[in-house]
N, C-alpha and C positions, 0 to 999 in steps of 0.2 A: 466512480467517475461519470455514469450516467446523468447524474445532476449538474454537473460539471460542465460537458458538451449540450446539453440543454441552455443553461443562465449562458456559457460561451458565443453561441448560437444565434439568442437573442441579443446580447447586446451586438454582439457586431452586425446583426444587419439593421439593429437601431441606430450604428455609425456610419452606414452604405456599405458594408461588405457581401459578398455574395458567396456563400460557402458550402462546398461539397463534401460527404463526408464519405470518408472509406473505410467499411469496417471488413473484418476479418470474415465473420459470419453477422448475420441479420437476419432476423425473421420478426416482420412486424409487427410493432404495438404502440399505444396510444399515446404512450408516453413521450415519444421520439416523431411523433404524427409533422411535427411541422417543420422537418430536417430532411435535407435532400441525401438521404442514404446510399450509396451502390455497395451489394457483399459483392464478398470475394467467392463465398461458397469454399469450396474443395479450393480455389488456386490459392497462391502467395500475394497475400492483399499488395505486394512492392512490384509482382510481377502481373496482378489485377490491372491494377492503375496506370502503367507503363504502356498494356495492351489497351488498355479503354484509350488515356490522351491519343495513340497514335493511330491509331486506328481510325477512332474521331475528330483529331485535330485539333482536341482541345487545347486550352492555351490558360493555364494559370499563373496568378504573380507570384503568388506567397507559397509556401509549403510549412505545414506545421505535422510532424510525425510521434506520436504519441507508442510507446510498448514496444519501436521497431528496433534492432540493434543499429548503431550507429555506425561510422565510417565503413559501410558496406559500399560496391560499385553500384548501388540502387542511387545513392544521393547523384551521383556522377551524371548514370543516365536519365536520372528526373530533371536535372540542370539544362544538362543539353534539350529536354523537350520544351523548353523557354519559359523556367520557372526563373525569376528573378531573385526570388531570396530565399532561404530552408532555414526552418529552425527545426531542433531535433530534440525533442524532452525525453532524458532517462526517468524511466523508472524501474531500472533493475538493479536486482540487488545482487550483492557478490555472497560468493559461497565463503563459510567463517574462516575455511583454510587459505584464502586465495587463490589464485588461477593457478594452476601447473605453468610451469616455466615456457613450455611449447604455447599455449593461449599467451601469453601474456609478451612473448617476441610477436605474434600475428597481431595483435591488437598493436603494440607500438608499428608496424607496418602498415597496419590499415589507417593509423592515423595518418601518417606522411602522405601515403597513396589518396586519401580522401575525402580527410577532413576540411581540405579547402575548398570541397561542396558545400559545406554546412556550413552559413553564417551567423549562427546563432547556439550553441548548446544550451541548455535547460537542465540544471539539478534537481529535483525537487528535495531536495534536503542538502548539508553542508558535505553531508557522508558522500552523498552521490556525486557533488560538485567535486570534490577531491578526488573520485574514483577515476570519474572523467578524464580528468586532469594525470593522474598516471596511470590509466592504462593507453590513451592513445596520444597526449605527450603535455606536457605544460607549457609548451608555445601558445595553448589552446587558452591560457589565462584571460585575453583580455577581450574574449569574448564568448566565455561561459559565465553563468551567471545562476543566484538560486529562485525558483520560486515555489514556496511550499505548498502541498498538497491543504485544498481549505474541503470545510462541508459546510452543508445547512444547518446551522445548531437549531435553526425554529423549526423543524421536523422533529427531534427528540423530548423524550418524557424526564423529566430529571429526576432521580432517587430523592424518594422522600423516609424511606423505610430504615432503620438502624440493625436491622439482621447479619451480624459479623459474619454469620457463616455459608453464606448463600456465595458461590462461585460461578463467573460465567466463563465459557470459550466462546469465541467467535472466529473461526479460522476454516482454513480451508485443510482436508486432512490428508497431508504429506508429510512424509519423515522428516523436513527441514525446517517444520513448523512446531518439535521438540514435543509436542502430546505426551507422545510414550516415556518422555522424560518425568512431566506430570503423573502419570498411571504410576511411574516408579516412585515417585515423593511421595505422595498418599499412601500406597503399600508401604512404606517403613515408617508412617506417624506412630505415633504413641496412642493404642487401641482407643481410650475412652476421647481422645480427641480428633483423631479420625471419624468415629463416628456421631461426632457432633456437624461433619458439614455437608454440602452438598454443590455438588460441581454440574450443571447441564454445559453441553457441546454442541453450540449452533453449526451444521457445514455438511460439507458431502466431500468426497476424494477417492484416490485410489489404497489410502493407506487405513480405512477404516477398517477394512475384516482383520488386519493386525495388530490395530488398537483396541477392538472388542476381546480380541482374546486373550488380547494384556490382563484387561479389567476380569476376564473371567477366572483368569491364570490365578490374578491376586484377590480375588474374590471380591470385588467393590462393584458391584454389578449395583448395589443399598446407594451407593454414593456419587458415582461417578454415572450419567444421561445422557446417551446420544438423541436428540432431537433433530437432526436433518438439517436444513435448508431452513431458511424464513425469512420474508420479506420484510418483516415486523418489528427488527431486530431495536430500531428507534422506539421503540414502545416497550419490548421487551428488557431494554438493559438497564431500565428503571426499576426491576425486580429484584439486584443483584449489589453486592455491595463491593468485589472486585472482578477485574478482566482479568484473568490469567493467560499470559504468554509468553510462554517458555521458547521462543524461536530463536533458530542458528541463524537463519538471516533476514535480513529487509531493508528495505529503502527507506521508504516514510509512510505509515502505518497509518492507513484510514481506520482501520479496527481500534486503536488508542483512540485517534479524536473522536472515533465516535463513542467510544465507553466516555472519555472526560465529558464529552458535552452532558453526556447523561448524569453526569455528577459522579459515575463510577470510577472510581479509581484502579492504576494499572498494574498489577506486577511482572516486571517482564524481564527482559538479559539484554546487555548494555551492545548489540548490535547493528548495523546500520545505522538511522536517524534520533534511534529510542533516544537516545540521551540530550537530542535536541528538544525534547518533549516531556520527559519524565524526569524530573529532580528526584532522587532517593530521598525515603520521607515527608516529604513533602505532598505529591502527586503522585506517589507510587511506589512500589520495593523494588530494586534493582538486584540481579543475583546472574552471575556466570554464568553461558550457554550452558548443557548438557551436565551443570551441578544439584542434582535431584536432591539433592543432601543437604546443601542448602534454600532449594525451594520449599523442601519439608519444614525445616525450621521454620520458615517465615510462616509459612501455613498454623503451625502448633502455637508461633507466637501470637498470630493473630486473633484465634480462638480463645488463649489465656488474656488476651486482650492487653500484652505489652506492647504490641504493635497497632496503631492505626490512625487512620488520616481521617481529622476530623474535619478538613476546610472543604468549601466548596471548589471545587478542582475542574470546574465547567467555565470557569471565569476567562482564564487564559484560552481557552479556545476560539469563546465571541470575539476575544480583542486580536490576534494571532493568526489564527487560521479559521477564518471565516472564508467562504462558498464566493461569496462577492469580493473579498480581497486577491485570492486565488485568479478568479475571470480578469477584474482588470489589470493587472499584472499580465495576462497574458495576452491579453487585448491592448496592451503599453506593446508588445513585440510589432504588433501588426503595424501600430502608430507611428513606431521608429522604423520599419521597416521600409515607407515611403521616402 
């Protein structure tokens, strides 16, 4: 998303907007240098912001809230500090089982109580639009709307290599993000094609020290590479010839667009937005959350070489979810917002 509020950034104050940003945490760098920042630090950036305008009087028109949950009393009280219009873009994603009954009466409450703050909803994906829409009520229809998550495809390297067997992850590493699912598919291939491939794991998280001892349990210690963190990742997923992601949930997957723009293609579980992006066969193998059984197969098929995608799978992204269609899309809110 950092690209994102950067190009954002710039064009609006290319149209005369004047924009403050609030983030959560902030600690400067060169990248973000020409952006008017305030962190929050330690506090709640909704209880930041609340204390900053009143304190100092500030007076904004617009409100655009990015990562916050929505129909909270925060929209309420930013209203009354003489904001004139809110938009509120989801980007969460729901857990595979759905809310427990108890969430899921509070959210239709919170909608009644305080969706009439918010004059604008934001999906970024069709999944999330409809999530919107029933967890806090479908009165909310005709004025939620989607706009998909875009990136910079001219920052990526595209795969030029035909190496079937090279595997990448790029994820962040929590149990909801199915890893350990992977660790399990690999462990039951068929020995001589198991150790024909090689899987590296771009991330950092809290669920690593029980993923390493997955791999060690099943001995793929040969196969399976944790690498860390990288900023690089646009250069490096030109090494690889699939993304693997095995996740129980998501919204809309910057990790897909950016393996496709690389020309890599995706295997992943039909959750969240995936299926608005990944056609089975096509641009990628689709396979049920938490089905190791058949992520295996696809693995074994790929390496026997009955499975694979030979199209350039970067195409659909320049034309789709490009960085610059993303911005004015949401730069159209501001515009209709006058």
């Amino acid at each position: 998303m950092d690209r994102f509020y950067l190009a954002y950034d710039t064009r609006a104050k290319e149209l005369g907007y004047e924009i403050d940003w609030y983030f959560a945490g902030y600690e400067g760098f060169d990248f973000f240098s020409g952006l008017t920042i305030f962190s929050a630090n330690q506090q709640s950036v909704e209880q930041f912001f609340l204390d900053k305008v009143n304190k100092e009087n500030l007076k904004y028109d617009v409100m655009v809230t990015h990562f916050l949950a929505l129909c909270t009393s925060f929209f309420k009280k930013a209203k009354a500090s003489g904001i004139r219009y809110s938009v509120g873009v989801d980007h969460n994603p729901r857990p595979l089982e759905g809310f427990p009954l108890s969430k899921i009466i509070k959210n239709k409450i919170k909608g009644i109580l305080y969706s009439r703050y918010i004059d604008h909803f934001v999906g970024v994906s069709e999944y999330s639009r409809n999530h919107i829409l029933e967890d806090y009520g479908f009165f909310l229809g005709l004025k939620t709307s989607v706009i998909y998550n875009g990136i910079d495809t001219s920052v990526f390297v595209k795969r030029s290599h035909e190496d079937k067997t090279k595997f990448v992850v790029s994820s962040h590493l929590r149990e909801s993000k199915g890893i350990q699912d992977l660790i399990q598919a690999v462990s039951i291939m068929e020995v001589s094609l198991k150790n024909q491939i090689q899987i590296d794991v771009y991330g950092e998280g809290p669920y690593e020290t029980e993923l390493l001892a997955m791999i060690k349990m099943h001995h793929l210690e040969g196969i399976i590479h944790f690498k860390g963190g990288s900023s690089q990742l646009n250069e490096l997923l030109a090494n690889y010839r699939y993304l693997l992601q095995p996740t129980y949930m998501e919204c809309f997957s910057l990790s897909i667009l950016e393996s496709l723009a690389a020309n890599v293609a995706v295997i992943t579980t039909p959750v969240g937005g995936n299926l608005e992006i990944i056609e089975n066969g096509k641009n990628g193998f689709v396979f049920e959350a938490k089905d190791y059984k058949a992520l295996a197969g696809i693995l074994e098929n790929i390496v026997l070489g009955t499975l694979k995608i030979d199209t350039d799978v970067s195409l659909q992204i320049e034309t789709d979810f490009s960085l610059e269609k993303m911005v004015e899309e949401h730069i159209g809110l501001l515009v209709n917002s006058e």
